[in-house]
PAMARKOL-646259 format. One line per field, with one value per residue (C-alpha): residue number from 0; x, y, z; residue in three letters. Coordinates in Angstrom, 2 decimals. Each point is the difference from the previous one (the first is absolute). Last residue first. Example, Ala and Ser with C-alpha at 12.3 -4.5 7.8 and 13.67 -1.06 7.14 Angstrom:
nr	(1, 0)
xx	(13.67, -1.37)
yy	(-1.06, -3.44)
zz	(7.14, 0.66)
rest	(SER, ALA)
% end
This chain:
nr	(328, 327, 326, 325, 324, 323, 322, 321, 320, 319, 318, 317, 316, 315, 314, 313, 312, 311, 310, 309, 308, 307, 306, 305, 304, 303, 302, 301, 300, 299, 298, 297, 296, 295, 294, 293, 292, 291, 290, 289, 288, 287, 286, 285, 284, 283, 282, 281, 280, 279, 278, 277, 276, 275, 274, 273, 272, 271, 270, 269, 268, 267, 266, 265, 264, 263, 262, 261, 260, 259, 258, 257, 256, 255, 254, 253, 252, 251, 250, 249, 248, 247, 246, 245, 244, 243, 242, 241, 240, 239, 238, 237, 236, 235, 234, 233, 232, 231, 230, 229, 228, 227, 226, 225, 224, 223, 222, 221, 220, 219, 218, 217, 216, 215, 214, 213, 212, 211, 210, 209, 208, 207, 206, 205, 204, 203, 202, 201, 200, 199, 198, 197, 196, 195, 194, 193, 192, 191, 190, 189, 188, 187, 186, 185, 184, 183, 182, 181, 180, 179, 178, 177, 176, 175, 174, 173, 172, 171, 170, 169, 168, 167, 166, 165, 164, 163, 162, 161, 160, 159, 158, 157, 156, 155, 154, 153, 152, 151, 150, 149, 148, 147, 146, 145, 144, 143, 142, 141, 140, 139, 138, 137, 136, 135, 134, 133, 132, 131, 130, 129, 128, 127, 126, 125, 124, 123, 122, 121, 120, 119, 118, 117, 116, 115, 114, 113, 112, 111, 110, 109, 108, 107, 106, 105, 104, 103, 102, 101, 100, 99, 98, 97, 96, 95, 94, 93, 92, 91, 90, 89, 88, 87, 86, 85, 84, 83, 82, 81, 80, 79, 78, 77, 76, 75, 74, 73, 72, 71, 70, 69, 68, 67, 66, 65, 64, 63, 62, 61, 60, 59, 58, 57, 56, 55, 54, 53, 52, 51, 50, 49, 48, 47, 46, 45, 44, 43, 42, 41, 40, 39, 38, 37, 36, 35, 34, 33, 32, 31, 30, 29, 28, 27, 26, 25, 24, 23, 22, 21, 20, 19, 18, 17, 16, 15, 14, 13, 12, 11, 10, 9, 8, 7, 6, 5, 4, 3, 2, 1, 0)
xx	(10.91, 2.54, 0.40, -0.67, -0.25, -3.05, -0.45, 0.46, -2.98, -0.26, -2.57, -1.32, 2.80, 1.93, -0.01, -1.88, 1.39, -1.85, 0.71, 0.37, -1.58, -1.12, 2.12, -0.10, 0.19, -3.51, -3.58, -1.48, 1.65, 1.06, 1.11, 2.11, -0.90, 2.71, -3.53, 0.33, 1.61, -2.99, -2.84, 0.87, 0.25, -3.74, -1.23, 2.13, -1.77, -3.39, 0.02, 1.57, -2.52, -2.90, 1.40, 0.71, -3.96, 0.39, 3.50, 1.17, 0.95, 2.68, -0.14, 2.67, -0.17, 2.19, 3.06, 2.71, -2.46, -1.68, 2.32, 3.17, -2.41, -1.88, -3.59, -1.17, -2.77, -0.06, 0.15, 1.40, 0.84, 1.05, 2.52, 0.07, 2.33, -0.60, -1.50, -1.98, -2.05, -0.26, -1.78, -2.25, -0.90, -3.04, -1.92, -3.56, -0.43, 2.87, 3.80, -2.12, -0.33, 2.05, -2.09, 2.34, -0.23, 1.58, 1.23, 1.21, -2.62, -1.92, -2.48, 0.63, -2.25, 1.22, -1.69, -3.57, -0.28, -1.24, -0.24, -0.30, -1.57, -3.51, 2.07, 1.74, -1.52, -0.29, 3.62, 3.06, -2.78, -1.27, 3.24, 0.58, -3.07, 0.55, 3.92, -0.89, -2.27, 2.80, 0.73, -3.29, -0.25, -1.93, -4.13, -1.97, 2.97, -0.85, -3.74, 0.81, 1.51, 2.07, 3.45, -1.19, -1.25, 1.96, 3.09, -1.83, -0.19, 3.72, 0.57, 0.28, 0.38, -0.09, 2.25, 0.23, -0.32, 2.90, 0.12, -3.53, -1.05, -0.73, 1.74, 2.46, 0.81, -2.27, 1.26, 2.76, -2.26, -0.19, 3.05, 1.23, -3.80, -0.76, -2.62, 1.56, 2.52, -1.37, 0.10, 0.33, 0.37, 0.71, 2.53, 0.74, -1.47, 2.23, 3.15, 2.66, 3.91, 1.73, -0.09, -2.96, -0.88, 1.93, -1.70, -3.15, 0.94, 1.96, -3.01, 1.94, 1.96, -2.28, -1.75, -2.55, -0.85, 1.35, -2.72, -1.56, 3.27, -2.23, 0.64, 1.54, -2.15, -0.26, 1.33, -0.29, -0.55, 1.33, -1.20, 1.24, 3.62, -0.47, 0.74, -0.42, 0.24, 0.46, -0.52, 2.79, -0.84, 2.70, -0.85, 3.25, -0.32, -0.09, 1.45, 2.26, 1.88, 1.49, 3.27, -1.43, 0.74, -1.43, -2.98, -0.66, 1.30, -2.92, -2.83, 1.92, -0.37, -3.43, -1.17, -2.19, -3.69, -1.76, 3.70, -0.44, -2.01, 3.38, 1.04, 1.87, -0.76, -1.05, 2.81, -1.90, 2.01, -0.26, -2.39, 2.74, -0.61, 0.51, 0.29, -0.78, 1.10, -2.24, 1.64, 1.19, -0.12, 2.77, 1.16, -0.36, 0.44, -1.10, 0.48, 1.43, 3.15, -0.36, 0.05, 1.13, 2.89, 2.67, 2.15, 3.43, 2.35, 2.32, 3.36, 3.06, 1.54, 3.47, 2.54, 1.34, 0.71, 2.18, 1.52, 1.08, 1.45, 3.28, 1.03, -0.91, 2.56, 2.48, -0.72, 0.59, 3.07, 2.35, -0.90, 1.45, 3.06, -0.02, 0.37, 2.16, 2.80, 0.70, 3.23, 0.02, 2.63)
yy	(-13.57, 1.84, 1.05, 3.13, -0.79, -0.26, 1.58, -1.51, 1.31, 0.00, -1.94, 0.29, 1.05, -3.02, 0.31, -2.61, -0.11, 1.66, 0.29, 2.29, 1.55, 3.68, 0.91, 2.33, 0.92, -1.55, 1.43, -1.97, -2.82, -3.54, -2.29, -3.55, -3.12, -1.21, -2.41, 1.09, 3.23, 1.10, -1.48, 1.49, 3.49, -1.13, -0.33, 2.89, 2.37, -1.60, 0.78, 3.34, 1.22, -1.61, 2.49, 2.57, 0.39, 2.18, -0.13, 3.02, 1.48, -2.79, -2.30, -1.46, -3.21, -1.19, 1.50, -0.69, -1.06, 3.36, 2.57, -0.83, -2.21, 3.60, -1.09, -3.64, -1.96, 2.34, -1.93, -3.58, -1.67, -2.86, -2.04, -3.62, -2.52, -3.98, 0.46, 3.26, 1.54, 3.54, 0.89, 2.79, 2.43, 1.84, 3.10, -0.77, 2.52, 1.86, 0.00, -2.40, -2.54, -2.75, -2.74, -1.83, -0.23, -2.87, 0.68, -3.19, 0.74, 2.67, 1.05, -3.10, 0.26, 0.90, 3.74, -0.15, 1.26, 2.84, 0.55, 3.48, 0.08, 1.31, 2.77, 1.66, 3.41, 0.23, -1.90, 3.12, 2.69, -2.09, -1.33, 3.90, 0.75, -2.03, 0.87, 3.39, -0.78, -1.11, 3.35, 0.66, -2.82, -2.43, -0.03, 0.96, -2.22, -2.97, 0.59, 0.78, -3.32, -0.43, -0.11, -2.78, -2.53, 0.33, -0.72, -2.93, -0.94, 0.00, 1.15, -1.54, 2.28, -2.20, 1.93, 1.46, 3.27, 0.51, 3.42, 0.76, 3.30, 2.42, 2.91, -0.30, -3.36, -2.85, -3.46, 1.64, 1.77, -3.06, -0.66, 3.53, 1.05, -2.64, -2.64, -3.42, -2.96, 0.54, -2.94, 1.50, -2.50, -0.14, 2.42, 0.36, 3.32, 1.24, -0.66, -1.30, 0.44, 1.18, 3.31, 0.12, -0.75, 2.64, 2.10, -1.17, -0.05, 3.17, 1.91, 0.90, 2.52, 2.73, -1.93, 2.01, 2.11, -2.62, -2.29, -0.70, -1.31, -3.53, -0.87, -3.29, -3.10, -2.65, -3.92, 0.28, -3.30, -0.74, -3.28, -3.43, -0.63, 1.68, 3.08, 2.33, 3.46, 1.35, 3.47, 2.42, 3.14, 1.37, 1.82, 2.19, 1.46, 3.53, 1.54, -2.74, -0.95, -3.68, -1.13, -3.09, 0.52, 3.51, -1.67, -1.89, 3.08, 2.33, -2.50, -0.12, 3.81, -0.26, -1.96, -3.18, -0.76, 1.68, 0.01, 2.82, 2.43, 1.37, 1.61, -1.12, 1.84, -2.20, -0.16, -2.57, -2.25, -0.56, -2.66, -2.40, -3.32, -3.46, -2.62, -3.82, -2.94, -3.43, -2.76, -0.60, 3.60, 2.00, 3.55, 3.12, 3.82, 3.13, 3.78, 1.26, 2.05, 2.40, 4.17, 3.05, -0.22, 2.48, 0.83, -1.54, 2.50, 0.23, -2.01, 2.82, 0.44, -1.75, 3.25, -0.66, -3.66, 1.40, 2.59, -2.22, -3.05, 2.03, 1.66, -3.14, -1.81, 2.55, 0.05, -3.28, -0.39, 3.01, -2.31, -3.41, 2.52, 1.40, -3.44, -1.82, 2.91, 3.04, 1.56, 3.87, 1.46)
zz	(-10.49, 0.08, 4.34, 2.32, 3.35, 1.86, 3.46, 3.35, 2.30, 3.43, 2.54, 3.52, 3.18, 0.35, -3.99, -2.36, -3.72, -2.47, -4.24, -2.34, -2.45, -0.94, -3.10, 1.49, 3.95, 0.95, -0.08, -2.17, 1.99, -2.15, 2.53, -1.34, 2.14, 2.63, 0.79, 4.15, -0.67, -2.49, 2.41, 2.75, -2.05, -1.34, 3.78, 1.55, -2.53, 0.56, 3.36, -0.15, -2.93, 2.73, 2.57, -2.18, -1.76, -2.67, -0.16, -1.87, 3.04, 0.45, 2.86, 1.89, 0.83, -2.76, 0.96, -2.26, -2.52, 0.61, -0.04, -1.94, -2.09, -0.88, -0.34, 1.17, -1.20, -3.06, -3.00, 1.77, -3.25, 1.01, -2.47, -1.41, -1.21, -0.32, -3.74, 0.36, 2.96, 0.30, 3.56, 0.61, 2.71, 0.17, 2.07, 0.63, 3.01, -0.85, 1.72, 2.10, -2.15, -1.61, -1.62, -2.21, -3.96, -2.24, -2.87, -1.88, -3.22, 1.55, 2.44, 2.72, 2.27, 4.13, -0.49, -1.42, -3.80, -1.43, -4.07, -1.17, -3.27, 1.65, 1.84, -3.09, 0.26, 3.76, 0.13, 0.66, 0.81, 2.86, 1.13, 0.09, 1.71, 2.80, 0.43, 0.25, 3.12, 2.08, 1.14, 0.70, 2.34, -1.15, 1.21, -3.68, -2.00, 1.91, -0.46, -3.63, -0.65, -2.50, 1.64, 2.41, -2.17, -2.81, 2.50, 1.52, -3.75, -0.83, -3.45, -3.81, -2.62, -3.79, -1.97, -3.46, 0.32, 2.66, 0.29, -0.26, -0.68, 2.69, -1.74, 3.25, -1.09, 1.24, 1.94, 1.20, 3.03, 1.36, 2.44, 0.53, 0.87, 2.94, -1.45, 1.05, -1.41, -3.40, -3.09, -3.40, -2.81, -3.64, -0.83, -3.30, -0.10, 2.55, -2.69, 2.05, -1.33, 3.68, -1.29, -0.68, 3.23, 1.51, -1.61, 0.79, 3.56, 0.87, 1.59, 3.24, 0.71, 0.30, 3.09, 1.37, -2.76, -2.86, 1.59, -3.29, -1.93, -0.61, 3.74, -0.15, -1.75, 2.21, -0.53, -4.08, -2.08, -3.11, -0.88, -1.61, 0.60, 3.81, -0.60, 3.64, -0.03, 3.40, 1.36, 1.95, 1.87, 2.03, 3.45, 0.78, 3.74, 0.25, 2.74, 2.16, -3.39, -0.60, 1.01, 1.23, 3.99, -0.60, -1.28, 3.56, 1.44, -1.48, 1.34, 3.79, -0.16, -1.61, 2.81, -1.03, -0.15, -2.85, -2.22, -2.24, 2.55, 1.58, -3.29, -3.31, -2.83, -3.24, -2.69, -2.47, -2.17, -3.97, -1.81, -0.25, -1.92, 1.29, -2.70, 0.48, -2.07, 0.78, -1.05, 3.65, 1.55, -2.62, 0.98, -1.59, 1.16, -1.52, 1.18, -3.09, 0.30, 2.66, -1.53, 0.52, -2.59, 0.83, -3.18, -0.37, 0.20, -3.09, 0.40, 0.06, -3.74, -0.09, -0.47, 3.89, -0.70, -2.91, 1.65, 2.89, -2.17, -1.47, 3.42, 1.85, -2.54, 0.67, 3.52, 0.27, -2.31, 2.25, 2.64, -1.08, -1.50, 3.35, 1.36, -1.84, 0.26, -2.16, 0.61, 0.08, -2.48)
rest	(UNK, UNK, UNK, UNK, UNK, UNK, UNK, UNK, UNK, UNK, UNK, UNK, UNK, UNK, UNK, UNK, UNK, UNK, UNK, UNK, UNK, UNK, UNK, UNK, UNK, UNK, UNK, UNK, UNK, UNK, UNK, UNK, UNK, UNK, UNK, UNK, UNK, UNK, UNK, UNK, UNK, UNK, UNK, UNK, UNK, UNK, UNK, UNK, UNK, UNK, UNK, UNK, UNK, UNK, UNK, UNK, UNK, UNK, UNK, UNK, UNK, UNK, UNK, UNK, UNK, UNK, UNK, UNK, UNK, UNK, UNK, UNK, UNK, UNK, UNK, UNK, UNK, UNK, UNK, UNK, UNK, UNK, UNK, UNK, UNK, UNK, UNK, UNK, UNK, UNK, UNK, UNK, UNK, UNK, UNK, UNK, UNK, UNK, UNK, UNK, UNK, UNK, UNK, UNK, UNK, UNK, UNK, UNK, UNK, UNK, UNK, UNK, UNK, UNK, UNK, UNK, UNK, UNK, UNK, UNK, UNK, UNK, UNK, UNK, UNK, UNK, UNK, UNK, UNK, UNK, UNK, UNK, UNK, UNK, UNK, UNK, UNK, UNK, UNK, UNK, UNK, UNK, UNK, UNK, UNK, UNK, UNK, UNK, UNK, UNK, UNK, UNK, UNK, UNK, UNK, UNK, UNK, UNK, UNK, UNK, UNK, UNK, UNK, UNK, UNK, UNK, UNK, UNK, UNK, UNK, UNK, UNK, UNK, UNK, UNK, UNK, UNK, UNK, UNK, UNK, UNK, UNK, UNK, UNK, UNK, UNK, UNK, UNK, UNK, UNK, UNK, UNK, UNK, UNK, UNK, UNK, UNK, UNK, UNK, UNK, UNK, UNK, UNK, UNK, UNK, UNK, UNK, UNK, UNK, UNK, UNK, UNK, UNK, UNK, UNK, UNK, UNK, UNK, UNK, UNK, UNK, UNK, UNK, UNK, UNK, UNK, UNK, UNK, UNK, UNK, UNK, UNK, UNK, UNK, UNK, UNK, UNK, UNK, UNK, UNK, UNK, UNK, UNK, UNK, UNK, UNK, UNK, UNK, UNK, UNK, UNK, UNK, UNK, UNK, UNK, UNK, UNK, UNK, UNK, UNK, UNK, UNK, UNK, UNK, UNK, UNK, UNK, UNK, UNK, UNK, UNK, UNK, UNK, UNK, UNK, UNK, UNK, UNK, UNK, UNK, UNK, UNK, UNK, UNK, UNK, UNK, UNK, UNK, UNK, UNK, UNK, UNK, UNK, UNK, UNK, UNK, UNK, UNK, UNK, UNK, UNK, UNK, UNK, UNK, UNK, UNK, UNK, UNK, UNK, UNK, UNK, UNK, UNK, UNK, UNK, UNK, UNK, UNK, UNK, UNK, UNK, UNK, UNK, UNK, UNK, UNK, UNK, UNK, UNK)
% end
């Protein structure tokens, strides 16, 4: 008779118990795939300026192809390393669009209005805005205040849905009257570029029908309770900034001072070919990103990586951006 020792008796156990628990764990029915959903989660963000409370709502991103005319006066090597550096594409570079809604206790008032899903040919993924609205628990007709920081397509083209109703039917629109000025004239239109000539005749299409509700105001008046707007040309002729003043807090909303901060904050004398006029856009750019490291104030870009704020600190080379993070409010 074979003696059993500690051990194999210690082993003889295991395998027992791993003959009895096996089975079992191999009868358990295997966990169902989880199907692919497709989609972000809603593209909202709050944060609190003073008393003021202030949602940013996605409108989607643009892919537009990157090629040598993107950035008038810089390489497009040196362009693609500067995203390269950020881990971003060097084909198509991702142009968010990102509005504010601004409550201030009183009024609902809307800082741009995204693109109204009527560049889905140029930018399929964009369009997101009402949705993401909803979403975030704003009905557009309790808005009570549309102020415009210029006339370029992804910035009033919410105003109307593609049925050219109003989207907003109960708001006051409020725009920048150099802006006006310049969009709806026909001599302007008559010598522009052809490629700018779209833009013309959509501002045209977006406010012919509206154009004696439209209120215009000059740039450095205040166009709402605490909202204060700041001449910023360049990227258009009367192109706006605005501040949000509340309590001792506020925020700069720069709209589209700067494009992609990667780009442009980085180097701010570069100028985008959206820039109408890239030496003044440079200017001004370095002038409001002074500005922003100087007060620590909080940037809101258009253009920036959602949910679009940060805020600038001065570089050896010009300025970079340190985006928010997420907090409860």
């Amino acid at each position: 008779m074979t003696a059993l020792s500690r051990r194999t008796l210690l082993a003889a156990s295991a395998a027992t118990a791993a003959a009895g628990v096996l089975p079992v764990l191999g009868s358990a029915p295997a966990g169902a795939a989880a199907p692919v959903s497709g989609k972000q989660g809603p593209g909202y963000y709050r944060f609190k300026i003073g008393d003021y409370e202030v949602t940013a709502v996605n409108d989607g991103t643009w892919y537009r192809a990157l090629d040598d005319k993107f950035v008038r006066n810089a390489p497009l090597p040196e362009v693609q390393k500067a995203l390269t550096d950020v881990f971003l594409p060097t084909d198509k570079l991702p142009i968010p669009f990102t509005a504010l809604i601004v409550n201030t206790g009183s009024k609902l008032i809307a800082l741009d209005t995204g693109t109204g899903g009527q560049l889905a040919s140029m930018a399929p993924q964009s369009g997101t805005f009402a949705a993401n609205l909803a979403a975030a628990g704003i009905d557009p007709k309790t808005v009570d205040t549309i102020v415009i920081s210029h006339f370029h397509p992804d910035h009033i083209n919410g105003i109307k849905t593609k049925d050219n109703a109003l989207f907003f039917p109960n708001a006051e629109i409020n725009v920048p009257a150099p802006e006006w000025t310049f969009w709806m004239d026909d001599a302007n239109m008559g010598k522009a570029p052809e490629a700018a000539k779209p833009t013309f005749m959509n501002a045209r299409r977006i406010f012919a029908d509206i154009a004696k509700d439209v209120k215009r105001f000059e740039p450095g008046k205040e166009v709402a309770p605490g909202i204060m707007s700041v001449a910023a040309a360049g990227h258009t002729p009367g192109h706006t900034a605005f501040t949000v003043n509340s309590g001792n807090r506020s925020m700069f909303y720069i709209a589209d001072t700067t494009n992609n901060p990667y780009l442009f904050v980085r180097n701010p004398d570069w100028q985008a070919i959206f820039d109408m006029d890239g030496g003044m856009a440079a200017e001004n750019r370095k002038r409001v990103l002074d500005r922003a490291a100087a007060d620590k104030t909080l940037l809101h870009g258009y253009h920036f990586p959602f949910p679009s704020s940060g805020y600038v600190t001065r570089t050896a080379k010009g300025y970079d951006l340190v985006p928010v993070m997420w907090a409860p409010m």
